[in-house]
C-alpha positions as CSV (number, residue, x, y, z in Angstrom):
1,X,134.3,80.8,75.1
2,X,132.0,79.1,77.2
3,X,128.7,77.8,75.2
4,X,124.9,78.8,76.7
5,X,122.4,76.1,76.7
6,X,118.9,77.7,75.6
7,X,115.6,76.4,76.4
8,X,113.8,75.6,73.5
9,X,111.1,77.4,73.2
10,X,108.0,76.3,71.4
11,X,105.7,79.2,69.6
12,X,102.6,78.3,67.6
13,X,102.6,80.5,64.5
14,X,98.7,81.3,64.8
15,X,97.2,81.9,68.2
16,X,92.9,82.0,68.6
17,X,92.4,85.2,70.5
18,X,88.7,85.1,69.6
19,X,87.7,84.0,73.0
20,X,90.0,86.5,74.9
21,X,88.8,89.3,76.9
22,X,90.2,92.3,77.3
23,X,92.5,93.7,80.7
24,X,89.7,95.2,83.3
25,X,92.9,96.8,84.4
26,X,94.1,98.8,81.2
27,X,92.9,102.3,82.2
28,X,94.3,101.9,85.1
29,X,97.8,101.0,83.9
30,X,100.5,103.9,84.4
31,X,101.7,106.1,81.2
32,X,105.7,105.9,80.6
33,X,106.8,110.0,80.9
34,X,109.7,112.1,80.7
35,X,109.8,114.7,83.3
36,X,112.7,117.2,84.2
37,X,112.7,117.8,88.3
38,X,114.9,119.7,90.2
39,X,117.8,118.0,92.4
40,X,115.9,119.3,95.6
41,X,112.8,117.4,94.5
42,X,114.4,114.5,94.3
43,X,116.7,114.5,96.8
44,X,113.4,115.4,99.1
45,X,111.5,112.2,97.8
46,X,114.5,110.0,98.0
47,X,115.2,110.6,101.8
48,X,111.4,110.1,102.3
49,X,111.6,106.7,100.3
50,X,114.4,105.9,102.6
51,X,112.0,106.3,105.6
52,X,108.8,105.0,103.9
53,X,110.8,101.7,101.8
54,X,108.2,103.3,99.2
55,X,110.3,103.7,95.8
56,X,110.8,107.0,95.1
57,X,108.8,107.6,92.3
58,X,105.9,105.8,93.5
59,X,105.6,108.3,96.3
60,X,105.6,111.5,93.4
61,X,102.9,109.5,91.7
62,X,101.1,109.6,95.2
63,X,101.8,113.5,95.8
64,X,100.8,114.0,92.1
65,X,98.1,112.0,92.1
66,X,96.5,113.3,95.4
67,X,97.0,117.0,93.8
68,X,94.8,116.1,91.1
69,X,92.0,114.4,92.9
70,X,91.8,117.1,95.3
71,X,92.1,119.6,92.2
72,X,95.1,121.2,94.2
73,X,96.3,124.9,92.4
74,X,99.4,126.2,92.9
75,X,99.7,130.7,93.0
76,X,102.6,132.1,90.4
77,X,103.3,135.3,89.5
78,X,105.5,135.8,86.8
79,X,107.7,139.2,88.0
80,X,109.9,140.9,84.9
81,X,113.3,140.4,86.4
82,X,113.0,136.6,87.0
83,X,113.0,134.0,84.6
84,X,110.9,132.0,86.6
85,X,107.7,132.1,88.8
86,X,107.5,132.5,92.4
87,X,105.1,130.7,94.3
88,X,102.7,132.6,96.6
């Protein structure tokens, strides 16, 4: 077994935060979410980060994010003998 040397690492066990101000940027951070996509979806996105060297999911955060801004709708109707919605 081969031995690791560590850094030490120095912590103080009180830090002064009273003169800390807060991240301008903490709105703006991205939320962590669980989302189920179809295979198509991502197949589509991953052959246009392969074009764009944009990752992936940072182009459906675009696509997303452009929806809402523009306040984009999608048309469904719900029809008995399918258990999901077509799009109009």
């Amino acid at each position: 077994m081969i031995a690791k040397k560590h850094a030490a690492v120095r912590t103080k066990k009180e830090y002064d935060f009273s003169a800390a101000k807060p991240n301008p940027y903490a709105k703006r951070l991205k939320k962590a979410v669980t989302i189920r996509l179809e295979p198509d979806v991502i197949n589509y996105f991953k052959a246009l980060s392969s074009e764009t060297h944009v990752p992936y999911q940072n182009l459906i955060n675009l696509y997303l994010l452009d929806c809402a801004r523009e306040q984009k709708r999608i048309s469904m109707k719900w029809e008995k003998s399918r258990k999901t919605p077509v799009r109009h």
